[in-house]
C-alpha positions as CSV (number, residue, x, y, z in Angstrom):
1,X,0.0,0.0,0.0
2,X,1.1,3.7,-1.0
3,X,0.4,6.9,0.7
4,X,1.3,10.1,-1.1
5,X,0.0,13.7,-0.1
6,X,-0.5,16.0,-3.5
7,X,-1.6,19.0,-3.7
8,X,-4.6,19.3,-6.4
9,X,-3.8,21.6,-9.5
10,X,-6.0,21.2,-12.1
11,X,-7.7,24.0,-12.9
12,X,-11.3,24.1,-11.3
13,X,-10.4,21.3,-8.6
14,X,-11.9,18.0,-8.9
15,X,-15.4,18.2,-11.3
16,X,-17.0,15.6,-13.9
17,X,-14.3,15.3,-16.6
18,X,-11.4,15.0,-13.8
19,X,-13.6,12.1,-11.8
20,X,-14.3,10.3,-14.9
21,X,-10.1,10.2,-16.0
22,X,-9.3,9.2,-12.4
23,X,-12.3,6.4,-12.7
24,X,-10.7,5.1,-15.9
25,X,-7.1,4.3,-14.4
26,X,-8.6,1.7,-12.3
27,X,-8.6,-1.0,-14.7
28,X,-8.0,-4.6,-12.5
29,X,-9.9,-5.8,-10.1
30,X,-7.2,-6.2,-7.5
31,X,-6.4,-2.5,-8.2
32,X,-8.0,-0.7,-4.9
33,X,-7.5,3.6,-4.9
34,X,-9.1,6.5,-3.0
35,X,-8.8,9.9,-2.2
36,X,-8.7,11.0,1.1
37,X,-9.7,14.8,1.6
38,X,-10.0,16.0,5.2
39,X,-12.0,13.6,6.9
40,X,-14.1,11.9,4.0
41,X,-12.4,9.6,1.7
42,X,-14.2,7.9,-2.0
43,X,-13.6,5.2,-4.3
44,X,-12.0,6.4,-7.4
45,X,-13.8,3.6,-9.2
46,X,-17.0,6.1,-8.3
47,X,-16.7,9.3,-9.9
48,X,-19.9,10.6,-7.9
49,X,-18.0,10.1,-4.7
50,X,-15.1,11.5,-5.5
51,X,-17.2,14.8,-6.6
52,X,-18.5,14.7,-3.6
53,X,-15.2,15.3,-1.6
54,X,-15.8,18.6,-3.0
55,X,-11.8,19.0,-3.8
56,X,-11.3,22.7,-4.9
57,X,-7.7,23.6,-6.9
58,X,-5.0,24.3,-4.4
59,X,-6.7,21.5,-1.9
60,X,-4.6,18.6,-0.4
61,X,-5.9,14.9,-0.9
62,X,-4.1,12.1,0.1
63,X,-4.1,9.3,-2.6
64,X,-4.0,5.8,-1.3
65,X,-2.9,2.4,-3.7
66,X,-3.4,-0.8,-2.9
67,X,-2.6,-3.3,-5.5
68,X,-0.5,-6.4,-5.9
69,X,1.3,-5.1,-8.9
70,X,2.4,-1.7,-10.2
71,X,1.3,0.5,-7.5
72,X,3.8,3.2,-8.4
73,X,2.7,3.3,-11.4
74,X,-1.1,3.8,-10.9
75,X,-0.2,6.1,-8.4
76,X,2.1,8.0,-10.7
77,X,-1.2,8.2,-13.8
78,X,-3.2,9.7,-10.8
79,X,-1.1,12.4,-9.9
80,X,-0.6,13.4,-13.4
81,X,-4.6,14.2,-13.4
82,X,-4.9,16.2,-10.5
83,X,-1.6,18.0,-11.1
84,X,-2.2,19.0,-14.9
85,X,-1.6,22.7,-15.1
């Protein structure tokens, strides 16, 4: 399991389109991710969730892997979504 702290930098925070790319890096079933912001946390596999974490730009979210294989990687694809400038 991977813990990383980011700071969110898309422009507009976290809305539809950014939910939806962060849904579609989840693509095995052992592949288990969520953001954590403050006190709630959401499946990235549900992009309603997530939206409802309510992450504005400039926001902290911790991003949390678990996966048997390749977590670095997954973890890497999510961070390029919330930090696209």
């Amino acid at each position: 399991m991977i813990r990383r702290k980011i700071q969110v930098s898309v422009p507009g925070g976290i809305h539809m389109a950014v939910a939806a790319a962060l849904s579609q890096t989840v693509r095995r079933e052992d592949e288990h991710v969520f953001l954590k912001a403050g006190k709630k946390m959401a499946s990235i596999r549900e992009p309603l969730n997530v939206l409802s974490l309510g992450v504005h730009r400039m926001d902290w979210v911790e991003i949390i892997v678990d996966c048997e294989k390749e977590e670095e990687s997954v973890l890497e694809q999510i961070e390029k979504i919330l930090c696209h400038k």
